[in-house]
FISE-580051 format. One record per residue (C-alpha): chain; residue number from 1; x, y, z. Coordinates in Angstrom, 2 decimals. Example, Ala and Ser with C-alpha at 12.3 -4.5 7.8 and 13.67 -1.06 7.14 Angstrom:
> mol,seq,px,py,pz
> A,1,12.30,-4.50,7.80
> A,2,13.67,-1.06,7.14
REM end
This chain:
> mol,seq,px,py,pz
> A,1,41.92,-31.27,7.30
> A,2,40.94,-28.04,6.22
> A,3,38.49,-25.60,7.97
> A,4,35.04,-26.37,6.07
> A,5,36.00,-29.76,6.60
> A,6,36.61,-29.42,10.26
> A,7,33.17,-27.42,10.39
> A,8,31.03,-29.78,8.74
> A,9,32.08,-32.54,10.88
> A,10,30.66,-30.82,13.90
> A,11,27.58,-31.70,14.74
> A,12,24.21,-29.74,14.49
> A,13,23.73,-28.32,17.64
> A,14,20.17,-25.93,16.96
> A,15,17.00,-27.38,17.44
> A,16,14.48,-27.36,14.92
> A,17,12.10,-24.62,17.20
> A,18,15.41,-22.55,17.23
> A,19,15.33,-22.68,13.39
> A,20,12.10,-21.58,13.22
> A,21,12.17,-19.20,15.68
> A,22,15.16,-17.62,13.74
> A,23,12.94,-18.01,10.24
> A,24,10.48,-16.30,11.84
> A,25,12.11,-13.40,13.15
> A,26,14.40,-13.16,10.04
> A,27,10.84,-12.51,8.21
> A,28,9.79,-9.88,10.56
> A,29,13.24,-7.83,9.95
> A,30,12.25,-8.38,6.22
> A,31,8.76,-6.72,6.57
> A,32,9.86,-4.06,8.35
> A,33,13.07,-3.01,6.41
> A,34,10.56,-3.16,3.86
> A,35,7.95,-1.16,4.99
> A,36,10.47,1.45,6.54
> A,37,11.45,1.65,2.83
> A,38,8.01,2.13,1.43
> A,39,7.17,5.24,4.04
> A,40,10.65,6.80,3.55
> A,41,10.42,6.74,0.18
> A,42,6.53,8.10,0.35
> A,43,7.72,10.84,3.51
> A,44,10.38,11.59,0.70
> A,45,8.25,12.21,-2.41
> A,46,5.93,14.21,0.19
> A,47,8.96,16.32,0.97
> A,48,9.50,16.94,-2.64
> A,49,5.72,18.02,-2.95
> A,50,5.85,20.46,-0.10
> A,51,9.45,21.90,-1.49
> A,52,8.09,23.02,-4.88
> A,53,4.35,23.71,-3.34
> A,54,6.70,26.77,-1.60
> A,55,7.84,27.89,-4.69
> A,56,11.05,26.06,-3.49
> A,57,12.64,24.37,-6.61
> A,58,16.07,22.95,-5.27
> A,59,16.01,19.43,-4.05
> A,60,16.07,19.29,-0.50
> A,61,17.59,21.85,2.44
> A,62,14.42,24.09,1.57
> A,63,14.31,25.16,5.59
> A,64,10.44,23.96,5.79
> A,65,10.69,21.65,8.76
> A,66,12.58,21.10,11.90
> A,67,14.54,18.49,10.50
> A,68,16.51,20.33,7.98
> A,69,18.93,21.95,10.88
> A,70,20.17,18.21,10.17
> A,71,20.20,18.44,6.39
> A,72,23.73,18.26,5.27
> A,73,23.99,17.49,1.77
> A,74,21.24,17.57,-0.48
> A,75,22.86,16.90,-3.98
> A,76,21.82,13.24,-4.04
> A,77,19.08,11.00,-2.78
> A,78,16.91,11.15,-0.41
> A,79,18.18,14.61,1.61
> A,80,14.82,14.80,3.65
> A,81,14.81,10.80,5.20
> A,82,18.48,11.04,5.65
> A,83,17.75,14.39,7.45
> A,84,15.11,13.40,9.48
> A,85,17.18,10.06,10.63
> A,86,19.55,12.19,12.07
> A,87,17.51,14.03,14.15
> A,88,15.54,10.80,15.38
> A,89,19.04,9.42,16.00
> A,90,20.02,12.44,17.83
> A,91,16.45,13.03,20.05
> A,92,15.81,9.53,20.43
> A,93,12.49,9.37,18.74
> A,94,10.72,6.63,17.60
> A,95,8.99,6.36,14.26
> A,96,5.80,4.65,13.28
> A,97,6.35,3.53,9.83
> A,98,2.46,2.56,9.86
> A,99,1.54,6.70,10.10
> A,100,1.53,8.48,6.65
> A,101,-0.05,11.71,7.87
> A,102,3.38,13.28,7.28
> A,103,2.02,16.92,8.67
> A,104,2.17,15.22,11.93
> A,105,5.33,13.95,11.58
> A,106,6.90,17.17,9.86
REM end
């Protein structure tokens, strides 16, 4: 008997308020990987604004915020999110995905 046999002899052993209660929180991961998504990208394009707003025209590691001690490579996509990860990684902060008012944040 082969393996996927031998597994789907065994019975079912979750209950169906476990499988909801799994649907359910397998939702709320999708919501907020996607709204984590939406203000990165947003807090990104913001970046961008500020950087040539300076009279800065390379992309990223412009040495505007206190996050770009943590910039280390700015060729490709999203320097300032990747930057600012670190450092909220590093410190320990929190961030709420819900606040655009990026001046704050920056």
């Amino acid at each position: 008997m082969s393996k996927i046999e031998q597994i789907s002899i065994l019975p079912m052993v979750m209950s169906d308020e476990d499988a909801e209660e799994l649907k359910r929180q397998a939702e709320q991961i999708a919501e907020y990987t996607k709204a984590k998504r939406k203000w990165e990208n947003a807090f990104q394009m913001w970046s961008n604004e500020q950087f040539i707003g300076n009279g800065i025209n390379d992309y990223g590691c412009c040495g505007y915020g206190s996050m770009c001690d943590y910039c280390e490579d700015n060729s490709y996509g999203r320097p300032c999110v990747r930057a600012l990860n670190a450092m909220c990684r590093e410190k320990g902060v929190k961030i709420d995905y819900k606040n655009y008012n990026f001046e704050e944040i920056w």
